[in-house]
ZAKE-937439 format. One record per atom (N, C-alpha, C): x, y, z; residue in three letters. Coordinates in steps of 0.1 Angstrom, whole numbers, plus 5000, padded with zeros to 4 digits. Example, Ala and Ser with C-alpha at 12.3 -4.5 7.8 and 13.67 -1.06 7.14 Angstrom:
BEGIN
513249435078ALA512349555078ALA513249675078ALA512849785071SER513749895071SER512950005079SER
//
This chain:
BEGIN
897179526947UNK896279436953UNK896879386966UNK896379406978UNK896379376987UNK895979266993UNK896879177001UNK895979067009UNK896779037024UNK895878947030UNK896778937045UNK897378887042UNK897478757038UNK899178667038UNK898678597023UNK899578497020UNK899578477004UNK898578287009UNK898078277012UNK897478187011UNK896378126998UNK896177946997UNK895377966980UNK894377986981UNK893678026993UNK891778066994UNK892278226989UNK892778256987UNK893078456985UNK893278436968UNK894078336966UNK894878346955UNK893478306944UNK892778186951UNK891478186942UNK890278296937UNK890778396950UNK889978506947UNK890278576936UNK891578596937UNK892278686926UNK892178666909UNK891978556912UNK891278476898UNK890578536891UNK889278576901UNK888078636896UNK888378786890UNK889278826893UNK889579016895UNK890679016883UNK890279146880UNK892279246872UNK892879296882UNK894179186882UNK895279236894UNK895579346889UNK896079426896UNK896979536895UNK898279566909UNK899279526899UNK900479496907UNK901479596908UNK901779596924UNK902879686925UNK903779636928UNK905379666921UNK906479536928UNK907579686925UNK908379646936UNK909579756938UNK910379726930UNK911579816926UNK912779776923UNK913879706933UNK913479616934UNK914779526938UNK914679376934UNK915779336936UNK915679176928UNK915079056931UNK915079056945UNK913978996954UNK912478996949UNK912079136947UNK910679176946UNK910479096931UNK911779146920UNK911679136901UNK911278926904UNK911878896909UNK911978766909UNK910978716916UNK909578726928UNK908578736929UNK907478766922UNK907678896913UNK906978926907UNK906678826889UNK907878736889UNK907978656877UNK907278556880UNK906978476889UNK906678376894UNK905378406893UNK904178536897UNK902978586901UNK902678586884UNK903378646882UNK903278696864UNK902678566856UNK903678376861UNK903978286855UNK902178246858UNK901978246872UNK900578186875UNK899578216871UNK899478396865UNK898378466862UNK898378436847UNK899378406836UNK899578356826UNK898878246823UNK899378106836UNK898878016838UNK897177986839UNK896478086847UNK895178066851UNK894778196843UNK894978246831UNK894478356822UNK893978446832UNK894578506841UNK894078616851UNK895278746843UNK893978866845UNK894378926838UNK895179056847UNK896079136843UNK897079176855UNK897479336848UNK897879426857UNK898779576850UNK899779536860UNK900679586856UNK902179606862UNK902279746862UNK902379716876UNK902879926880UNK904779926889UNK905679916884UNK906779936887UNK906880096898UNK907680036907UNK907480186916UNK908880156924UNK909380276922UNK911080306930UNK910780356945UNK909880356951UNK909980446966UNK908380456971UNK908280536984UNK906480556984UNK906080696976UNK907180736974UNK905680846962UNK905280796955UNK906380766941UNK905380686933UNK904380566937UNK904580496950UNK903680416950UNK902580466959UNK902480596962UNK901480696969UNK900680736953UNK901880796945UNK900980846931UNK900380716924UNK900380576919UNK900380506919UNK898680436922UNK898980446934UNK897980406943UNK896480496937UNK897280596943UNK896080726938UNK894780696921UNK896580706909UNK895680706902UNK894980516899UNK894980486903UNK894280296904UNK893480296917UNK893280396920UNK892480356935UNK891080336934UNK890380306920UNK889080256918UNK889180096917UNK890180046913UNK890779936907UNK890879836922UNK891079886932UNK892079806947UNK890879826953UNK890979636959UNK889979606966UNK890779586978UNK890179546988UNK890979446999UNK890079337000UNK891279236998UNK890979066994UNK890979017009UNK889479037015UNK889278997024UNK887878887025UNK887678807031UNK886578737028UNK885678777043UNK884478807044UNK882978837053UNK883578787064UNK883978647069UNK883778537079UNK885378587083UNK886178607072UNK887978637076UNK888078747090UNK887978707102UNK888878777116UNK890078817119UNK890378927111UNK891779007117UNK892778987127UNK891678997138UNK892078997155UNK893379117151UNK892779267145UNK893879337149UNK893679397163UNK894979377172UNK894979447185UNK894879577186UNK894079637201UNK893779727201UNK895179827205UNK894679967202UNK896380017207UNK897080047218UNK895779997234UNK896079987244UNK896679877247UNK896979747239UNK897079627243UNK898979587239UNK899079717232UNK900379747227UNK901279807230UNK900579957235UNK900880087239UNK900680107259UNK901680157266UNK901180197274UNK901980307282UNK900880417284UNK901780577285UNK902080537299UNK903180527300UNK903280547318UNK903780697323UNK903880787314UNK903880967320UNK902380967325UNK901780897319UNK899980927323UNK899780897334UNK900280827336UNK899580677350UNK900780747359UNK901880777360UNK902980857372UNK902281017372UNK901781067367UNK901581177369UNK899981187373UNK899481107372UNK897681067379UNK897781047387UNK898980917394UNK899480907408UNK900181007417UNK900881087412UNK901481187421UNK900181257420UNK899281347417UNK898481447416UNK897481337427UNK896881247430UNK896781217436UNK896981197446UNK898281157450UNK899181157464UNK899281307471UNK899381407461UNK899481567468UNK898781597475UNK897081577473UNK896081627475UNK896181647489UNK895881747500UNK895781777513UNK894981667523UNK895381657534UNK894281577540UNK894481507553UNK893481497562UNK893981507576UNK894781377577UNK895781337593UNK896381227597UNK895881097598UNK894381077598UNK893480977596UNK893080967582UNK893181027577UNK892680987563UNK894280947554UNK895181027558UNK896280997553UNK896580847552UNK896380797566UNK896380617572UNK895880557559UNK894680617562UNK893680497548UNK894080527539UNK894080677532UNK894880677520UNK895980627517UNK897180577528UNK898280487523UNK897880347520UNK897380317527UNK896680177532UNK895880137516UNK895180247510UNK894480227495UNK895480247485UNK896080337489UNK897580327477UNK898380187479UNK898780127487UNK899579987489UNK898579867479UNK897579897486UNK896179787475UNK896079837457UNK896379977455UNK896480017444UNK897180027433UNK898380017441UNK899479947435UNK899579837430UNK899379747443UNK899379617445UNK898579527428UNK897579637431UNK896479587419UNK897279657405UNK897679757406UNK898379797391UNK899479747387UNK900479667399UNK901579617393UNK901079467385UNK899579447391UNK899479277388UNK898779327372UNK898179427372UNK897579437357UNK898979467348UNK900379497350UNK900979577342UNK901579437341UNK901479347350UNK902179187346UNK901179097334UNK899779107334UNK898979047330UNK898979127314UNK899179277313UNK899179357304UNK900779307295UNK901779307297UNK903079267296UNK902579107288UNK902379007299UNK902078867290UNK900978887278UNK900378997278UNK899278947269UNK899979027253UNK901079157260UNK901479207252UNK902379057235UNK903079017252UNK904278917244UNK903578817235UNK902578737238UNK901578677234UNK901678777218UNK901078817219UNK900478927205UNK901478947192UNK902578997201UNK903479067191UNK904478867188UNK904178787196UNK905078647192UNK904178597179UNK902578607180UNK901778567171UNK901878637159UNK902278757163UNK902278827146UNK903778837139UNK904978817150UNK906078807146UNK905978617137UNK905378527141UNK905478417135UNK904578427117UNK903778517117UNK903378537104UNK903878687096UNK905078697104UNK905978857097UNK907078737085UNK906978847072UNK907378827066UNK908978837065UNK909678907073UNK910979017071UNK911878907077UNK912978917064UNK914078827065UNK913778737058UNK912678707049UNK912378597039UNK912078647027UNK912678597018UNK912378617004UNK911178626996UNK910978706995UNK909078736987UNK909378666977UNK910178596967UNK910178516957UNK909978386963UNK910278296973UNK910678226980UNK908678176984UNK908478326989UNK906878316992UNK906278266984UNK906078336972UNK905578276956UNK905678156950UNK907078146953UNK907278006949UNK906177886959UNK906377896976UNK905877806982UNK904277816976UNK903577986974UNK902277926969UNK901777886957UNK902777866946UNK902777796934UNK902777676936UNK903477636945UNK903877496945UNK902477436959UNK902177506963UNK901077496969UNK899777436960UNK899877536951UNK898477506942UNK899077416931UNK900477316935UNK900577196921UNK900677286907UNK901377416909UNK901477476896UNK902777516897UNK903977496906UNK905477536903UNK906077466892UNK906577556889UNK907577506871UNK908977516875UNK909977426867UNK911277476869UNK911677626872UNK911277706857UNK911677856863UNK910877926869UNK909977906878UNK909777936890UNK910277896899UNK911177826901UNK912377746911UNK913377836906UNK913977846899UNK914877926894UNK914778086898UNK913778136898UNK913378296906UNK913778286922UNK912878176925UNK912678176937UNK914478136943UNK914778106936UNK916678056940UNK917178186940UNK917378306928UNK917878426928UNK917378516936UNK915978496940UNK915578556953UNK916078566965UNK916278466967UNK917178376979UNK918478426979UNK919178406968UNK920578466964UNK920778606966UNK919678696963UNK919678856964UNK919878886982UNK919078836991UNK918878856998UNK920478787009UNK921178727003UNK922478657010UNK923578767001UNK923278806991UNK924278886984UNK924079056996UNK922879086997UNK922579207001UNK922979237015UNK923479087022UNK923079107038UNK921779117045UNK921079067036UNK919679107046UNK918978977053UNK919778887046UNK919378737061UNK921078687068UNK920678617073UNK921778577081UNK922778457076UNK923678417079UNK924178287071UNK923578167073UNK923078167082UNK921978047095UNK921478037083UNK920078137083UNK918378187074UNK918878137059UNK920178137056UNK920778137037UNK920777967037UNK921277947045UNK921777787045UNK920277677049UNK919677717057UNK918477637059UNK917377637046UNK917277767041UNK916177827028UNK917177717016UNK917977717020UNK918877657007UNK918577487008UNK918177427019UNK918677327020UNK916877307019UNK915877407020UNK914077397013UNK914377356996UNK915277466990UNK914877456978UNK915477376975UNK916877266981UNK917777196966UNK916477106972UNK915277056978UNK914576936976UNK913376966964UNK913477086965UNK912377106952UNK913377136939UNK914577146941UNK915777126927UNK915977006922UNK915876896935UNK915876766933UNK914476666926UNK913276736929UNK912376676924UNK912276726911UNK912576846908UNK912476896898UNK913276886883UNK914276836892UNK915476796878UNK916076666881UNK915576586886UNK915876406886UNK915676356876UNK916876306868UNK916876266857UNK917376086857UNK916875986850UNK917375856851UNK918975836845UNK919675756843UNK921375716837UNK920775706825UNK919475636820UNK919875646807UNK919275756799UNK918475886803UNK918276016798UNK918976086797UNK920576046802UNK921376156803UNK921776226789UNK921576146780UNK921776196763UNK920876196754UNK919476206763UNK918076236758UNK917876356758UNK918576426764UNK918076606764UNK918476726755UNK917276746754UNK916876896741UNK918076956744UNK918577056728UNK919677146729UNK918877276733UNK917677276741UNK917277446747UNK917177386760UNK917077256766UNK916677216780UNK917077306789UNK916477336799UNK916277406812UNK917277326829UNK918477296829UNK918477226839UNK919277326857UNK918777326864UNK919377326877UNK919677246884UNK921177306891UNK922077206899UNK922177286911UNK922577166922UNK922877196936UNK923977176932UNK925477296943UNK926777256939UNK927177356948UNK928777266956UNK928977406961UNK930377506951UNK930177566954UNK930677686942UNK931877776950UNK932477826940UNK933577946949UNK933178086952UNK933578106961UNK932878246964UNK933478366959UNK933278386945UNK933578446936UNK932778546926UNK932878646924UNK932078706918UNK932078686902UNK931278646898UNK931278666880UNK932178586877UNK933078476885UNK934278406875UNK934278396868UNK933178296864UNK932778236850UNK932578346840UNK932378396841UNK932078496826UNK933278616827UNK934278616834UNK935578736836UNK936978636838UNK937878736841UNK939178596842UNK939178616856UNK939878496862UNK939878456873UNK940678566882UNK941478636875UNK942578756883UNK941378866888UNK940578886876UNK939479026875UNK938778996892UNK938278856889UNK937378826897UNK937978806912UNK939078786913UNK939478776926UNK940278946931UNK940478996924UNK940479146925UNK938879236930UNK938179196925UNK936879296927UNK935679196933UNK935679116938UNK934779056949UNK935379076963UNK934579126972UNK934779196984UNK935479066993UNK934579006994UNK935578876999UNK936978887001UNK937578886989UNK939078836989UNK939978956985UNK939579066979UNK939679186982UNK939979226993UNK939079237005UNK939379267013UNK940579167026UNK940079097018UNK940978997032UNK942478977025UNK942578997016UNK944179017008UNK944579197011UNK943879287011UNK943779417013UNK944479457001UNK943879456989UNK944379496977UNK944879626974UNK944279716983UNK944479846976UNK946279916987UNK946879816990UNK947979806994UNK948879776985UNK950579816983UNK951179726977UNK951179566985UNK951579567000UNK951479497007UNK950179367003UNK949579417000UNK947879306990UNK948379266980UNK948579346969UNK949079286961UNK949879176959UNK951279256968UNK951879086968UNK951678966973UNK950578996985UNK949778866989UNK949178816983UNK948678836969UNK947878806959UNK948978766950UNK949678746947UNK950978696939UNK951278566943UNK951278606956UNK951578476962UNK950878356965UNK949178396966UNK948578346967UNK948278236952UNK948278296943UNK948178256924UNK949578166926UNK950878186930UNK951978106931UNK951977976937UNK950977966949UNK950877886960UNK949677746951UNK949077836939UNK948377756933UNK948877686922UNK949677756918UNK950577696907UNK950077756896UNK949177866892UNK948277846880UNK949377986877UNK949678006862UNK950478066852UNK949478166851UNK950278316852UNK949378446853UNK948978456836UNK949278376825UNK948678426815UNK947278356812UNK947378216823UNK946078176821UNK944878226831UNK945578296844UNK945078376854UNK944378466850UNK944578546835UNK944578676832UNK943378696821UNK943378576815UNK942678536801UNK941378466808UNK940378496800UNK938778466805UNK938578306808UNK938478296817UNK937778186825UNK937578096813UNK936578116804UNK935977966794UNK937377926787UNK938378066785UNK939778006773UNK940577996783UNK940577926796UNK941077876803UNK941477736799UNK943177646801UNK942777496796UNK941877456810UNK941177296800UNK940677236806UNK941277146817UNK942177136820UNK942877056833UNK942677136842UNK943277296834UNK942777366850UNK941977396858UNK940777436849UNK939677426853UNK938977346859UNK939477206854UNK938777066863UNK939477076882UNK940377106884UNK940477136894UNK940877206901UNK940277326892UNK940077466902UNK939377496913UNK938677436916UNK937877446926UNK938677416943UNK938877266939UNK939877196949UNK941477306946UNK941677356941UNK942777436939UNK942877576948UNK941977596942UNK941577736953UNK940977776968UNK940677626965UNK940277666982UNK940977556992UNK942177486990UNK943277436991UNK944377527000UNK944577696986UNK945177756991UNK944677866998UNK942977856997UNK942577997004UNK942577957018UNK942477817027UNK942877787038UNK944077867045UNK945177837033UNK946177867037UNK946078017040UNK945978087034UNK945878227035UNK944478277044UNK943878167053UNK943178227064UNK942078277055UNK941278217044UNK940078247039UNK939478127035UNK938778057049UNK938177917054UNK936477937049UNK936078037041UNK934878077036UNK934778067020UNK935778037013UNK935678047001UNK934977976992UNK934377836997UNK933277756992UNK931677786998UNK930977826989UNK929477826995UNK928577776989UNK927677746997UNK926877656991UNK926077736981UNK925577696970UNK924577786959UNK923877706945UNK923277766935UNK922477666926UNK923077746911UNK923177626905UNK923377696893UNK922277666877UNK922077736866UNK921577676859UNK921977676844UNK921677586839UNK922077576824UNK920777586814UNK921177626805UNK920377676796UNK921077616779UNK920177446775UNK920777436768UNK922477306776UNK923277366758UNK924377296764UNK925877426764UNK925277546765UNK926577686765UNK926177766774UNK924877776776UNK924977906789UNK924977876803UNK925577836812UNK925977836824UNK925677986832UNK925377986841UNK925278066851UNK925078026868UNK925778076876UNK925478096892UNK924278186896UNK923778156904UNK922278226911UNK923078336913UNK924078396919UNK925078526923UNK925378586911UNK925678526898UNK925778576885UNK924378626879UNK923178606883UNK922178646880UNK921878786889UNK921678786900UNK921778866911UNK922278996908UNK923578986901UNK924579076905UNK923979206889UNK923779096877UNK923579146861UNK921579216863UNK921079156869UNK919679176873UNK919879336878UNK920879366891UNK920679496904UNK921079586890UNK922479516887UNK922879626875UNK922079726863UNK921579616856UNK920079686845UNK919479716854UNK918579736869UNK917879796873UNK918579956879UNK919879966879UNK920080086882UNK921280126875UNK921080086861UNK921680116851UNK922080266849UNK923380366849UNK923380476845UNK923080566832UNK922880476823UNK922980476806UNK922280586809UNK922580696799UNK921480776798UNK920180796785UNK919380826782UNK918380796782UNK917280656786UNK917280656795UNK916880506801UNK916480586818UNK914580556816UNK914080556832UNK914180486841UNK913680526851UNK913480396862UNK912380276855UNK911580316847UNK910480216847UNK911480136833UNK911980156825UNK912980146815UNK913680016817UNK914180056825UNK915479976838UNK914879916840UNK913479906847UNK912879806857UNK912679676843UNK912179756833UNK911779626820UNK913079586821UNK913879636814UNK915179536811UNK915379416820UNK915379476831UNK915679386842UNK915079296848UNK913179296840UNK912779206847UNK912579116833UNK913079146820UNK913179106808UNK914078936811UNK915178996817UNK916578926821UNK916378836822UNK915278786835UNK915178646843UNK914678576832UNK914178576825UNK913978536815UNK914678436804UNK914678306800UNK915678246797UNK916078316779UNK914378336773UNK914478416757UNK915178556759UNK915778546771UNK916378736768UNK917778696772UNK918278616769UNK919478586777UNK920878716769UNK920478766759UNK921078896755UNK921278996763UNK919879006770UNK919779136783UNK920779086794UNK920878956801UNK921478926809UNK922578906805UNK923378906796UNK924678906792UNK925179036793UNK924679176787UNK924079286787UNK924679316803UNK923679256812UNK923879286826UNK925179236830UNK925479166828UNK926779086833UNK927879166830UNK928079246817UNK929179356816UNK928979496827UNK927379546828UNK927179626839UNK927779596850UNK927579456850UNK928079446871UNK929579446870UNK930279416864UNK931379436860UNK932179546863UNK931779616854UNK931679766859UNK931679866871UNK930279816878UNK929979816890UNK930979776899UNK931479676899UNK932479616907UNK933679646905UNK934379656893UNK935679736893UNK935479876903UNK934679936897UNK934480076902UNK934380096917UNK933380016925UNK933579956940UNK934879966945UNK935279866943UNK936179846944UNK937279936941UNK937380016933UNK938580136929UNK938280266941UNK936980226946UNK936480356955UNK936580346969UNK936380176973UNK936980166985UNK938180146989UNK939380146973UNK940780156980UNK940680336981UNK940180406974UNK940380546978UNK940380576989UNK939080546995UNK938580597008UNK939580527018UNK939980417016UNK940680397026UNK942280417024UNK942580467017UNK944480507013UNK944280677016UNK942980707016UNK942780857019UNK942180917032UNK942180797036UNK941580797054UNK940080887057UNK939180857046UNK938080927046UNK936980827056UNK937380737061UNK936980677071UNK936880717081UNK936080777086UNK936880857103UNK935380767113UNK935880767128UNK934880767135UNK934580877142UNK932880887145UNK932180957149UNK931880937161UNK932480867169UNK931580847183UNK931180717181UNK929980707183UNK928880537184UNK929180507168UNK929480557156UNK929680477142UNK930880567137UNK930680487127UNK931980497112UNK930480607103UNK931480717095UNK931280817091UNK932380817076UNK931980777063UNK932280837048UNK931580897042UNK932080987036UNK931381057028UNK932081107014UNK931381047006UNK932281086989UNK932281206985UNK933681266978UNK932881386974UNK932881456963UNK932381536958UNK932081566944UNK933381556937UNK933481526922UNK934081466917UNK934781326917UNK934281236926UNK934681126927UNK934581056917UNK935480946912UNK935380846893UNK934180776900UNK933780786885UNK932280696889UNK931280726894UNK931380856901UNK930280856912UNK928680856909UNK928280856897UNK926980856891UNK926380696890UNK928080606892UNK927180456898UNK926880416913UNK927180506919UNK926780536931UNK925380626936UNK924880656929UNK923380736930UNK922180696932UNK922180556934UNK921080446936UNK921280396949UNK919780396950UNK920480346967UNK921280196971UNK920680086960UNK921179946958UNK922679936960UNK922880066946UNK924280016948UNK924880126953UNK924880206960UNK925380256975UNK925480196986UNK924480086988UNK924180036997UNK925179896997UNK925379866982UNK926679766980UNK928279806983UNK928379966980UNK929679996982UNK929779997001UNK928480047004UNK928880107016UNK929179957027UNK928879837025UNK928879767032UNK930279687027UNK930679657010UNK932179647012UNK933079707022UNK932479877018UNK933679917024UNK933679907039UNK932879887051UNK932479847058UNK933179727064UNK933179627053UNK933679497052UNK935479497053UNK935679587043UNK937479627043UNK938079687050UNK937279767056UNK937479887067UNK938179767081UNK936979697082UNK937279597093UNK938579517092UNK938679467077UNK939679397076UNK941479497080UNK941279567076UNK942579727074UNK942479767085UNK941979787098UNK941979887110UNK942479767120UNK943279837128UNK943779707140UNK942979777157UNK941979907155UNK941579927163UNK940279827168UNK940479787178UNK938979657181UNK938079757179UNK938079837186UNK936379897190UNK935679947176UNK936479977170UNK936080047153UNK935579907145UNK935779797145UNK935379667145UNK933879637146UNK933579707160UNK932179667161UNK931279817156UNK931579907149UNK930879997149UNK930379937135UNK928780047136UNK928180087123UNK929080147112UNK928480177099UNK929180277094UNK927580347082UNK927580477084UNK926880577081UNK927480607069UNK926980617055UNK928180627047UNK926880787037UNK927680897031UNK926780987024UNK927780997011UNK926981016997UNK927081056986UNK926281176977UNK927081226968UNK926181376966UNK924981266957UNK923781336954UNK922781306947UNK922281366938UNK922181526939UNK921981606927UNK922781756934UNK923581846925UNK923881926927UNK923482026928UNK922682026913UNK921682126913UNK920482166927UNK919982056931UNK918982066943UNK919982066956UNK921182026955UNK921882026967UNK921381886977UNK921381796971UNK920981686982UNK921881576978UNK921781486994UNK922781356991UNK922081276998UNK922581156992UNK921881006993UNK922780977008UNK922180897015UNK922680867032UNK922180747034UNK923280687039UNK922580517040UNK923080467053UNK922680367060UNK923080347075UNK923680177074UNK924780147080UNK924880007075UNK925179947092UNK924879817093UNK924779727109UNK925979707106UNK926779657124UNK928079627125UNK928379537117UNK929779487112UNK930579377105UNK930579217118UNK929379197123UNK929979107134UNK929278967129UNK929678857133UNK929578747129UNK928678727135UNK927878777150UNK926278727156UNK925478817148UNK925778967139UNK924779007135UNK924078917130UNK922178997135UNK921178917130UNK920679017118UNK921079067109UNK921379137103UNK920079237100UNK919779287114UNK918179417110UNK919479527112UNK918479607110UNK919179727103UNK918179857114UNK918679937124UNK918080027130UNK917980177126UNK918980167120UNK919380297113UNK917780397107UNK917280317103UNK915880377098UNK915280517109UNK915180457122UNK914080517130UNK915180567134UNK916080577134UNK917480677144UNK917480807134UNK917180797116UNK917880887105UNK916480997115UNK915380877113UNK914280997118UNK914181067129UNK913980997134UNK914581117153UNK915581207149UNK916881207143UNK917881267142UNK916981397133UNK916181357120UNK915481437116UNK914381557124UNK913681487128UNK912881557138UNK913581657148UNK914581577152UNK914581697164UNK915381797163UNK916381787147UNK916981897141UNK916581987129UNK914981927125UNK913782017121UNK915081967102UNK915981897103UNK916081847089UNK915381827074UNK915781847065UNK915381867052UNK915381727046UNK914981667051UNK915181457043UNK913981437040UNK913881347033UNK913381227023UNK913481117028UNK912181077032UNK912780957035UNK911480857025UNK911980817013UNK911580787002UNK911380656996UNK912680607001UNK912980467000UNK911980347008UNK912080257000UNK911880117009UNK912380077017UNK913880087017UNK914880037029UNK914680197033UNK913980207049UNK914280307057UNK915680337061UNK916480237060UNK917980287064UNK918680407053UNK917980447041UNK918580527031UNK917280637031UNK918380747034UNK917380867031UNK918180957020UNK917281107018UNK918081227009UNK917481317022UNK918881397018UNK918781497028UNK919481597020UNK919181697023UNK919881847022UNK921581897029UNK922281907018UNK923481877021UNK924182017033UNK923182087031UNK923182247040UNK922482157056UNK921782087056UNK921582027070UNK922181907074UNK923481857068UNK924181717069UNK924481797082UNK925681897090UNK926381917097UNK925381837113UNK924281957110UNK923181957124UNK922681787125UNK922781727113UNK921581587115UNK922981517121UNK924081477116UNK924881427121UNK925481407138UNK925481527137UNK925381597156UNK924481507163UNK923081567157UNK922081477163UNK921481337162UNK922481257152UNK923181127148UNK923881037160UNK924781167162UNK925981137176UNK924881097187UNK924681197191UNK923681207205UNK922881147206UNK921781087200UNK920981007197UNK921780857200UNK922780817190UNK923380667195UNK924480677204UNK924880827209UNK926080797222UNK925080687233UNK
//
């Protein structure tokens, strides 16, 4: 189902109709799609779920439901889509209409006037190409102010639930891990994370304002969310505190672990805290309680010292009850996991249930479930970006950074998804920066490829933006993989949602790369 923007005159329409929903695999999308799920529940509107990993299936998809898809447009509703001249303008056309006119033969007197009409013709085309220019900027400012990109489609759902006086706690709660997906992924800025954060804790705050004397009135299933700022830590809470500061990219990289040289900075660092490596070692909950009361102030005490001024971030957490605790990043992380789960017998659409099972507070089995995946996930990361970089498989290419894994790599079947390729490749990205003392390699991209099937001979290729602290974190790589495609008549896929990941043919990696170089020299 299609509509222009999410507004409640559209949403009232929808009412009347059988949605039929398409929502991608990613966690952003799973966590929008709960919130839509919550309202159509809510107003008995009746709905199919069509899960789709890429545009074929959502080309096949389309196809077989294409009696079903309306466009949710109302009679009086005005587009104002611009025409393609008001966007577009060929200037090979207009320089080559002008010279063919200038050639034309013709006596000393007519020459006169014909310059004399070229000065005025000009004169008149420069002022249309100024008038054509403002009307352009005008256009593309108006539709850039109702572009969605860079904002969370859960985030969206939520504002139009809460629009129509029907947002619920865990519709706050999606729309938080939505938020969180898109700060975990890189795909907004730290600016865009921090302001969206500082929208929701006022709807966290209306939402869970409790009086002094309810504080021991509350149900043993209660639902509650907190604003808090948290350590920037992957999975603490549910792993031991050594695991977690070992395989979150963060402190990983900025200790440079996969050194002995890291290691002992990490020694030192646990020393500088005072905390005893058998309580370091052992799971976070069978941690004593003193320590944990001021762990927080403990750790980021001494991550100053050691020059990691980032280890507190702002984020939401929620409780479930009075035992299950979780971080919006701890959801995030167990969520990507079941959706690109390697288990085998288990599909994409398989994966997509579990995972969208998860957000769910009655499945909290599944999200425990996930929470050992990402685990996994993250050792293994991590085990792959000390390889690449103790094996100098890092090289540059000219305009970017250039990895490529290769067959038989540990693990490498948790690398086959583009999500989490897309996670390793920007760690290592991340570490790379930290480990190189060359500046200029600092600001480069990095292009990273993995095999994908051997049988067919293709590999997965993903493009990642500089490590720089102004990145506005878009991603160009998309329209570059394609030119590079085109004009070396390449064998790719370009299949994905995120245009920055394609498959290509491992017999045409040499040629596309070339024309990778040449393209961003």
């Amino acid at each position: 189902m299609f509509v222009s923007d999410f507004r409640k005159e559209f949403y009232e329409v929808v009412q009347s109709q059988r949605v039929l929903l398409f929502v991608a695999s990613d966690v952003d999308a799973l966590c929008a799609c709960k919130i839509l799920q919550a309202l159509f529940q809510c107003d008995h509107v009746q709905y199919t779920l069509v899960p789709v990993s890429g545009w074929q299936e959502l080309e096949t998809a389309f196809l077989e439901h294409k009696e079903q898809i309306k466009l949710l447009i109302k009679q009086d509703d005005d587009l104002e889509i611009p025409a393609y001249d008001d966007i577009f303008r060929d200037e090979e056309e207009d320089e080559e209409h002008s010279a063919n006119e200038s050639d034309k033969g013709s006596e000393p007197s007519e020459k006169r006037t014909r310059l004399e009409e070229e000065i005025v013709e000009q004169t008149m085309k420069r002022r249309q190409r100024r008038e054509w220019e403002a009307r352009r900027r005008d256009i593309l400012f108006d539709y850039e102010q109702y572009e969605y990109h860079g904002t969370s489609s859960a985030m969206v759902m939520f504002d139009l639930a809460w629009m129509m006086s029907k947002d619920l706690n865990d519709m706050l709660w999606w729309a938080i891990v939505g938020l969180t997906d898109q700060w975990v992924q890189d795909k907004i800025t730290q600016m865009k994370y921090v302001t969206d954060v500082g929208v929701l804790q006022r709807h966290v705050s209306r939402h869970n304002h409790r009086n002094e004397d309810e504080e021991n009135a509350l149900s043993v299933d209660c639902t509650r969310i907190s604003f808090e700022y948290d350590l920037r830590l992957a999975l603490y809470q549910h792993w031991s505190l050594h695991e977690s500061l070992c395989n979150t990219c963060y402190t990983a990289a900025r200790f440079k672990l996969w050194s002995v040289h890291g290691q002992k900075r990490l020694q030192e660092f646990l020393a500088d805290m005072g905390l005893p490596l058998k309580q370091v070692k052992q799971k976070f909950q069978s941690m004593d309680i003193s320590l944990k009361e001021n762990l927080r102030e403990m750790i980021e005490e001494s991550a100053n010292k050691f020059g990691m001024r980032d280890m507190r971030v702002q984020t939401f957490s929620i409780h479930f009850g009075f035992k299950h605790k979780f971080l919006a990043s701890d959801v995030v992380f167990a969520t990507m996991s079941l959706m690109e789960s390697p288990e085998k017998d288990s599909s994409g659409t398989d994966n997509f249930i579990q995972a969208l099972d998860s957000l769910s507070r009655s499945n909290l089995d599944k999200l425990y479930h996930g929470l050992e995946l990402a685990k996994k996930q993250l050792r293994a990361t991590q085990q792959t970006i000390a390889s690449c970089l103790c094996t100098n498989l890092v090289i540059s290419q000219g305009p970017f950074l250039y990895c490529s894994l290769m067959e038989g790599t540990p693990d490498l079947v948790l690398f086959s998804k583009p999500a989490s390729l897309s996670l390793l490749s920007r760690h290592l990205l991340k570490s790379f920066v930290c480990s190189t003392k060359n500046r200029r390699c600092k600001l480069l991209p990095l292009v990273m490829a993995a095999p994908l099937s051997v049988e067919q001979g293709t590999v997965t290729m993903v493009g990642i933006p500089p490590e720089t602290d102004s990145s506005d974190r878009k991603n160009f790589f998309g329209r570059a993989f394609e030119k590079a495609a085109e004009g070396t008549n390449s064998r790719t896929l370009h299949n994905h949602f995120d245009l920055s990941v394609i498959e290509l043919k491992a017999e045409d990696r040499s040629k596309f790369l070339d024309a990778l170089v040449s393209l961003l020299s």
